[in-house]
C-alpha positions in Angstrom: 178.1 92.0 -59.9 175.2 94.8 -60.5 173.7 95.8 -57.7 169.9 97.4 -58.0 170.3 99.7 -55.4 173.8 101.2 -56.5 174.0 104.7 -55.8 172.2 104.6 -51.8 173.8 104.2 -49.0 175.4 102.6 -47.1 176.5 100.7 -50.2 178.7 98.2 -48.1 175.5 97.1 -46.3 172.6 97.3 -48.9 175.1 94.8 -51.0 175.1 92.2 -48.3 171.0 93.0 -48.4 171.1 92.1 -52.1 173.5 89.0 -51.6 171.5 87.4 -49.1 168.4 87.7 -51.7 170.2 85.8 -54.2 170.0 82.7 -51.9 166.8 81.2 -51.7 165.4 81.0 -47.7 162.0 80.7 -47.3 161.1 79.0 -43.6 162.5 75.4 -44.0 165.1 76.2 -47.0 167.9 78.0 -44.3 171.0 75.7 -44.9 172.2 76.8 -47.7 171.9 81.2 -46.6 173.5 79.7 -43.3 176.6 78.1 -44.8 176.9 81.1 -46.8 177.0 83.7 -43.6 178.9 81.0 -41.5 181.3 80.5 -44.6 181.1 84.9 -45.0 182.2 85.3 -41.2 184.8 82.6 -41.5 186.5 84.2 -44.2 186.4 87.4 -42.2 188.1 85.8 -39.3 185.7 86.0 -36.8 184.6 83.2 -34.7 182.1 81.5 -36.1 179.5 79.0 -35.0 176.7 76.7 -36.5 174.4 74.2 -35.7 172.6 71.2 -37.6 169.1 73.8 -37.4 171.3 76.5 -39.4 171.4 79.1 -37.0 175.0 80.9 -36.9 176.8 83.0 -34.4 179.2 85.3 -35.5 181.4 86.7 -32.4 183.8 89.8 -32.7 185.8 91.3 -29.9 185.4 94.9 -28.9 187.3 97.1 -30.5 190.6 98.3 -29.3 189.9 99.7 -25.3 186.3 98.1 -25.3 187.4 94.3 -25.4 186.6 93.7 -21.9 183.2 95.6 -22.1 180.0 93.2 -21.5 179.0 91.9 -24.9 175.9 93.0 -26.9 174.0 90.4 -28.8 172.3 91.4 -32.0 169.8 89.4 -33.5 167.4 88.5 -36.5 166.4 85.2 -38.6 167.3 84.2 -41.7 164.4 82.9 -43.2 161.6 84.7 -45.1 158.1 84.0 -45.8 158.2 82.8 -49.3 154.9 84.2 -51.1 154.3 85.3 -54.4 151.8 86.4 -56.9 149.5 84.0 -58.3 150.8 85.1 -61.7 154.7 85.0 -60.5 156.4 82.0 -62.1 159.1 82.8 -58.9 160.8 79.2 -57.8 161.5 80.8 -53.8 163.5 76.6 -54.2 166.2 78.1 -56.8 165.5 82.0 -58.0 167.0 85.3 -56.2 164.5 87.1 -55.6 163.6 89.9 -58.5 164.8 93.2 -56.6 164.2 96.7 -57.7 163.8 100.3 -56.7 161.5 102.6 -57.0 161.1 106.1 -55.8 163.2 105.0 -52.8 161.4 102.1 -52.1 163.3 98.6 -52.5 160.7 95.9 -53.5 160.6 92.4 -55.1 158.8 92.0 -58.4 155.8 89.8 -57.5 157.1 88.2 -54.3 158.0 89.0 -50.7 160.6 91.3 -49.9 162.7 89.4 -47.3 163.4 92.8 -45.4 161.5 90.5 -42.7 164.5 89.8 -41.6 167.1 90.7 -44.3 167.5 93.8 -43.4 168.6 92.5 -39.2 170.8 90.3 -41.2 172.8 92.7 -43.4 172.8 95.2 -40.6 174.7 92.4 -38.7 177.3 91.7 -41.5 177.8 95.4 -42.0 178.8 95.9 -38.4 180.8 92.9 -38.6 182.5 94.0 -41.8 183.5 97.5 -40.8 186.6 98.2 -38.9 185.9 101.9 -38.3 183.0 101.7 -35.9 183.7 101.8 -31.7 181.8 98.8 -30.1 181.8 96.5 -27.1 182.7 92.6 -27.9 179.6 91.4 -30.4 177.8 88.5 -30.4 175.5 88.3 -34.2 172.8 86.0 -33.7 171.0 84.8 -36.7 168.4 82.1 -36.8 166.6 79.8 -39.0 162.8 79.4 -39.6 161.9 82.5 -37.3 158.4 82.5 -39.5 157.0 78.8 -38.5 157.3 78.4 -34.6 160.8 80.4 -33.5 162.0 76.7 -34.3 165.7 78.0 -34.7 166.4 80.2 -31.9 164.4 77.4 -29.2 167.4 75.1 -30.5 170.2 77.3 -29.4 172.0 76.6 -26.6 172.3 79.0 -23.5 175.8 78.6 -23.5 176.1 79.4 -27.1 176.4 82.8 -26.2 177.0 85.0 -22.8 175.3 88.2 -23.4 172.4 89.9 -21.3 172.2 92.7 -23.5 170.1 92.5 -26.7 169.3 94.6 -29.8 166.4 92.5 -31.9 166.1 93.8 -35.2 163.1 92.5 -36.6 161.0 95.1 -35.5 160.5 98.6 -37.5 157.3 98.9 -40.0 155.7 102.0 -40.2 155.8 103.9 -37.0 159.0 104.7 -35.7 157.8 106.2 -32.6 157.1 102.7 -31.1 159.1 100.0 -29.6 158.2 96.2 -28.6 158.9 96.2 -24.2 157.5 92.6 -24.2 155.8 89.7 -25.7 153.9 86.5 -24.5 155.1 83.0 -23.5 152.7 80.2 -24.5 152.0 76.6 -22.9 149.9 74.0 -25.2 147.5 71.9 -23.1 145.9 68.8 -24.5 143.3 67.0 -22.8 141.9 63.4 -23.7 139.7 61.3 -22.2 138.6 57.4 -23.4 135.2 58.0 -24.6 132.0 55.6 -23.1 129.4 55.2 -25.6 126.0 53.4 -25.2 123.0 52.7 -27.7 121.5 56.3 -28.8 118.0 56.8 -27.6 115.7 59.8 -27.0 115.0 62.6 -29.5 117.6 64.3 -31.6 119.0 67.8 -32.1 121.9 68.9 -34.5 122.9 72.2 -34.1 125.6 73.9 -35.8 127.9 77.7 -34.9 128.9 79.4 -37.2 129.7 83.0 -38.7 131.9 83.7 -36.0 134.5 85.7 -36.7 137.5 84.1 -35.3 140.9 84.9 -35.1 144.5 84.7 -34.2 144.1 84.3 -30.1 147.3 86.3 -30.0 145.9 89.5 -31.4 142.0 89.1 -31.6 141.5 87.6 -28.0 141.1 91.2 -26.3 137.9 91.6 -29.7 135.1 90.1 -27.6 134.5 87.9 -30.4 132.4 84.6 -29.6 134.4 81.2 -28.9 131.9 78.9 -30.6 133.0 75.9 -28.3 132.3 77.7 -25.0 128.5 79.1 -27.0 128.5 75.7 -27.6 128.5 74.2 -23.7 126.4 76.9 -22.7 123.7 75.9 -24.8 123.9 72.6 -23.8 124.2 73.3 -20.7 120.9 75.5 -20.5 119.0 72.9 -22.6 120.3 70.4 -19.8 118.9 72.6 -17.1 115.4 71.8 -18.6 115.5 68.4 -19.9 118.1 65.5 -19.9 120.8 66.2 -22.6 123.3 63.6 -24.0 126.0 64.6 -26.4 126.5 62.2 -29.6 128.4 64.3 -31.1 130.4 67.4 -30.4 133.3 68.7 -32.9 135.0 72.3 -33.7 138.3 74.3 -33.7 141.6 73.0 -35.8 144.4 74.5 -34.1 145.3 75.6 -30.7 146.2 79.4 -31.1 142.9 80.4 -33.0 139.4 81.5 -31.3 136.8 78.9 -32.4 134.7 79.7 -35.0 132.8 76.9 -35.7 131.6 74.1 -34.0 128.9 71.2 -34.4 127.3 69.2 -31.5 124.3 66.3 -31.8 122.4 65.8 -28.6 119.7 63.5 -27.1 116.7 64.7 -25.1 114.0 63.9 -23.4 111.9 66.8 -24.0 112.2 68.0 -27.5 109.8 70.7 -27.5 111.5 72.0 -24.4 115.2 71.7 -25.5 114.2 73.7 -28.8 112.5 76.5 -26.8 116.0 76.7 -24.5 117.6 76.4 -27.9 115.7 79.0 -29.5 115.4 81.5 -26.1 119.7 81.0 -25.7 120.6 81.5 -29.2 118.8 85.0 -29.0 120.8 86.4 -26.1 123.7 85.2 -27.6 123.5 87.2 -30.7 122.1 90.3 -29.1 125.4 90.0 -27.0 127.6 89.5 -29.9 126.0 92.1 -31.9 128.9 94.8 -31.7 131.9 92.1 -31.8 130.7 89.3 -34.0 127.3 90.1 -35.5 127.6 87.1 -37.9 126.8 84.6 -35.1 124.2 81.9 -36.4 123.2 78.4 -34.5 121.1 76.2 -37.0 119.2 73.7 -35.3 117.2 71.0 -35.8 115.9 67.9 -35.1 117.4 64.8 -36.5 117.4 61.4 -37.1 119.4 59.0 -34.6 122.7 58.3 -34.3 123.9 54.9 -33.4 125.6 55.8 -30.2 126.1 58.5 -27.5 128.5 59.1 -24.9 127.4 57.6 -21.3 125.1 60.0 -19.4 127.9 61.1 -16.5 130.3 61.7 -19.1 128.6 64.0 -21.4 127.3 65.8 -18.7 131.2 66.1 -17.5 132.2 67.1 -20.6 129.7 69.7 -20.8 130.3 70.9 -17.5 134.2 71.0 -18.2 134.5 73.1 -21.5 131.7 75.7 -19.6 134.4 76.1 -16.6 136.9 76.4 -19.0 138.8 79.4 -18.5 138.9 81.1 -22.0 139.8 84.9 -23.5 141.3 87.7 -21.3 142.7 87.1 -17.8 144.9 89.9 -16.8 145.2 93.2 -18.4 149.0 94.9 -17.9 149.4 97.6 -15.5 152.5 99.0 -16.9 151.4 98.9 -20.6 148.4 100.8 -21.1 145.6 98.5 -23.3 148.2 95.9 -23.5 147.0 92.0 -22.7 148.9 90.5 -20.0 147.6 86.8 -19.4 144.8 84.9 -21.6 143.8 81.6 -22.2 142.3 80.0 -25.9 140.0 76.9 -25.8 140.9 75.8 -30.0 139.3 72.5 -30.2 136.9 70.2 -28.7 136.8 66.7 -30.5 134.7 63.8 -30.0 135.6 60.9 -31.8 135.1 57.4 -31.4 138.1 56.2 -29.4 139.1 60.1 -27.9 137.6 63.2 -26.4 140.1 65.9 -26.7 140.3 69.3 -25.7 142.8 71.8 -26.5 143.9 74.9 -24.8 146.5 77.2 -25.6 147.0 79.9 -22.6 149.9 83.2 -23.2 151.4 85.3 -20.9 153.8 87.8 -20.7 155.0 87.1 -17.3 156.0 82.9 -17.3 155.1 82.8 -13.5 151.4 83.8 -14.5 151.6 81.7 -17.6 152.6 78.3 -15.5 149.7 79.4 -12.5 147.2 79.9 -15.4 148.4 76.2 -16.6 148.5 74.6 -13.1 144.9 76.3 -13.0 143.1 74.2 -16.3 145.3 71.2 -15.6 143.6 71.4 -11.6 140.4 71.0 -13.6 141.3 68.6 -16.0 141.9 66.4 -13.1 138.5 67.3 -11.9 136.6 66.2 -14.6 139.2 63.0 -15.4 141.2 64.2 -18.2 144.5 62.8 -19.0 146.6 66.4 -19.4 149.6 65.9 -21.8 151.6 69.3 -22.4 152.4 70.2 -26.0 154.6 73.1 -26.9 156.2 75.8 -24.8 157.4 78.9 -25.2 159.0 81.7 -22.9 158.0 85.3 -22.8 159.4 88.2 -22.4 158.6 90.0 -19.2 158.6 93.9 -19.4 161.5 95.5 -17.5 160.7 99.0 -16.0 164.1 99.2 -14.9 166.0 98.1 -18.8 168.7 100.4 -19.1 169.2 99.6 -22.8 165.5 100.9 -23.0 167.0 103.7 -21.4 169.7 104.3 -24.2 167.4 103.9 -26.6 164.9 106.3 -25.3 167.4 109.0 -25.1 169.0 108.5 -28.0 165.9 108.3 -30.5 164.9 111.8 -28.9 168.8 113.1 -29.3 169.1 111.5 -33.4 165.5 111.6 -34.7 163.5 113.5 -31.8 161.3 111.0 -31.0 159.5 110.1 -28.3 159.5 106.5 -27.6 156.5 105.1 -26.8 156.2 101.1 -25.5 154.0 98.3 -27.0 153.7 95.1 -26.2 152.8 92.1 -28.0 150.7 89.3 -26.7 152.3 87.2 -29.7 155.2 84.8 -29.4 158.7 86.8 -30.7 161.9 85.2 -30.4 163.2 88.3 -28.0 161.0 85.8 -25.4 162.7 82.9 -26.6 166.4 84.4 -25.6 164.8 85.9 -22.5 164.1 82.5 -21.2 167.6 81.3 -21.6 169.0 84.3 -20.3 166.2 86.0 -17.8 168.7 88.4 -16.9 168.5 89.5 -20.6 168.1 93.5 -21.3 166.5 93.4 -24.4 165.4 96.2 -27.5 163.6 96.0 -30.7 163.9 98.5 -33.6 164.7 98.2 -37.4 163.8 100.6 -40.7 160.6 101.9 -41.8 158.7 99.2 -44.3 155.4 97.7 -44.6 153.8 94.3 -46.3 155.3 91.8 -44.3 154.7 88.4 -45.7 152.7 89.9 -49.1 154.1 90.6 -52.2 153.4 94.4 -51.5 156.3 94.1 -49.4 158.6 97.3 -49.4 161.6 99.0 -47.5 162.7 102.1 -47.1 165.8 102.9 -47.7 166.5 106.8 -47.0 165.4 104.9 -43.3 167.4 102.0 -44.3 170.4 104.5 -44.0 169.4 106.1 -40.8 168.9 103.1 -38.5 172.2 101.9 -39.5 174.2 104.7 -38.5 171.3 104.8 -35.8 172.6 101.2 -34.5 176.6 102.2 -34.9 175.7 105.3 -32.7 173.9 102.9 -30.4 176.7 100.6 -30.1 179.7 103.2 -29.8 177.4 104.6 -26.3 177.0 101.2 -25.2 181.6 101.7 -24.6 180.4 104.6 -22.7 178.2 103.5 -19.8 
């Protein structure tokens, strides 16, 4: 079989690469690449495990004079994000993917790479392959659909494995200086409410937000950028403050993990003249505030002609009242990781519709204690304002460890190999490091991998003089793992 990077090293391990990219496993297409590495680990003799998600666990035993070490788990998903040119004819359902190299650069002709994770799971398969390397008993962890929710890893079992010591490898890109000490938990709040409508009356306003930058709320939450549901209710709320206000119509965000961009309301008031100079007077201050985070604020508004019905007076004053007390962007900023966002909370959507009113929070932390106060917090005031509080999806974080004695290692032996000074970064994203973490809180974990860029784009690359280096980098790290 030709291989496209024949002639680098390690050839054992850059093959495996190349194997696995003959198997088509983009997120949601993992069982056949998991029967193969179940079916590969198997034919090695090794003990092998797999469940109906198409993760698989691949155990070894220490080698000789380490088997009754503690094991270390290494770890890194199968699936890929499966993207491609607009002119690529790439079928990610039943083509390899269309490998090359140049000047030391593996790429794929017109599609992702797949180094996000590939290059975790070939690293895995070449430790597991070689007989020549020292190293406590290992557990290989490799799960499915990583790249749409972390959906394999939340379906494996804590007693699937028994280690407490971790080595993520889907970590690397560009700066090899830095390494991931923690990442955010998340709890999905959704709160509905039967909506009480009566015959519209009064004078009509529609106004419209928009312009507003947006954003994930993982990584743009700390920007300052306008939440156009909470600009919303305080425009409402200061027209209110004036002259009665009855919402008839109030509608924006689409998911529960990105800032509000947009949102649409139609109100009733008594005093029209008076609501449009609140209007007017509000919307001013608002965009002089938001002129060095999100300058392209605009509020159309007008008045309108009549809707058929509003919401009953108490309740649209309530509902008001309770997206304006909702808590929303930065809550805690970390102590122990300089500029790094500890505790936040996301207001995504606020829906009016004829038989629900919904609103939909999504809060991250990454310290779970915080995350469930910050929870029992907007749930307190869903109860408050008579909101039904159903919780949606869940996910653990990963709490920094100032004590992590595999940070330790690592730390001293980047400076001994590569002299490099580690420096710790955080996410406030969701990573499947928390996900382990949460079924093993004792769990010392570590993130590093080879030098690449272009996750999830066609412009996708790896490295592969690094390629080289953080393998023998991670057989060094797991021969002075026998040694403490």
């Amino acid at each position: 079989m030709k291989y496209v990077t024949a002639g680098y090293e390690p050839q054992d391990v850059l093959q495996y690469f190349e194997d696995l990219s003959r198997i088509p496993r983009g997120s949601g297409n993992c069982a056949q690449v998991a029967q193969y590495v179940y079916d590969w680990g198997k034919n090695l003799g090794l003990e092998a495990w797999k469940d109906e998600y198409h993760n698989v666990i691949l155990k070894k035993p220490g080698t000789p004079g380490c088997e009754n070490l503690p094991p270390v788990m290494l770890q890194g998903h199968l699936d890929i994000v499966a993207v491609k040119l607009p002119e690529s004819d790439h079928n990610f359902l039943t083509d390899p993917l269309p490998l090359y190299v140049k000047d030391g650069m593996l790429r794929s002709n017109g599609t992702t790479l797949g180094a996000d994770n590939g290059n975790a799971c070939a690293y895995m398969m070449g430790v597991l392959a070689r007989n020549d390397l020292v190293h406590p008993p290992l557990e290989c962890v490799f799960t499915s659909d990583e790249e749409i929710g972390l959906v394999g890893a939340e379906k494996i079992p804590a007693e699937a494995f028994s280690a407490k010591r971790m080595i993520n490898m889907d970590a690397g890109g560009e700066d090899q200086s830095a390494t991931c000490v923690s990442c955010a938990g998340g709890i999905e709040l959704v709160m509905t409410q039967v909506p009480v409508w009566q015959d519209a009356k009064g004078n009509f306003i529609r106004l419209f937000i928009h312009g507003l930058k947006g954003g994930h709320s993982a990584g743009a939450i700390n920007s300052g950028r306008g939440n156009a549901g909470k600009l919303m209710a305080r425009l409402l709320n200061a027209v209110s403050l004036k002259t009665k206000t009855v919402v008839a119509k109030m509608y924006g965000g689409q998911k529960m993990n990105a800032i509000m961009s947009e949102m649409e309301a139609v109100i009733s008031v008594e005093d029209l003249d008076a609501a449009l100079a609140v209007i007017e007077k509000t919307v001013a201050d608002i965009k002089d505030e938001l002129r060095a985070t999100d300058a392209g604020f605009v509020c159309e508004y007008a008045p309108c002609d009549a809707p058929e019905k509003m919401l009953d007076d108490k309740q649209s004053k309530a509902l008001v009242a309770f997206v304006l007390a909702m808590p929303n962007g930065v809550r805690d900023m970390s102590f122990e990781i300089e500029g790094h966002v500890l505790n936040s909370n996301n207001l995504g959507a606020v829906w009016v519709s004829d038989e629900e009113i919904r609103v939909w929070t999504f809060n991250r932390s990454g310290d779970d204690s915080r995350q469930d106060a910050m929870a029992e917090e907007i749930m307190s005031l869903a109860d408050v304002f008579g909101y039904k509080v159903t919780q949606g999806a869940k996910f653990f974080g990963w709490k920094f460890n100032p004590e992590s004695k595999m940070r330790e290692l690592h730390t001293k032996l980047m400076k001994e190999v590569f002299d490099i000074e580690l420096k710790m970064e955080a996410t406030h994203g969701g990573l499947e490091t928390g996900v382990f973490f949460g079924k093993e809180p004792e769990m010392d974990i570590i993130c590093f991998g080879p030098k690449g860029s272009g996750a999830h784009t066609p412009e996708e690359y790896l490295d592969l003089e690094s390629f080289k280096e953080m393998f023998d980098y991670l057989c060094k790290f797991l021969r002075a793992l026998t040694k403490e």
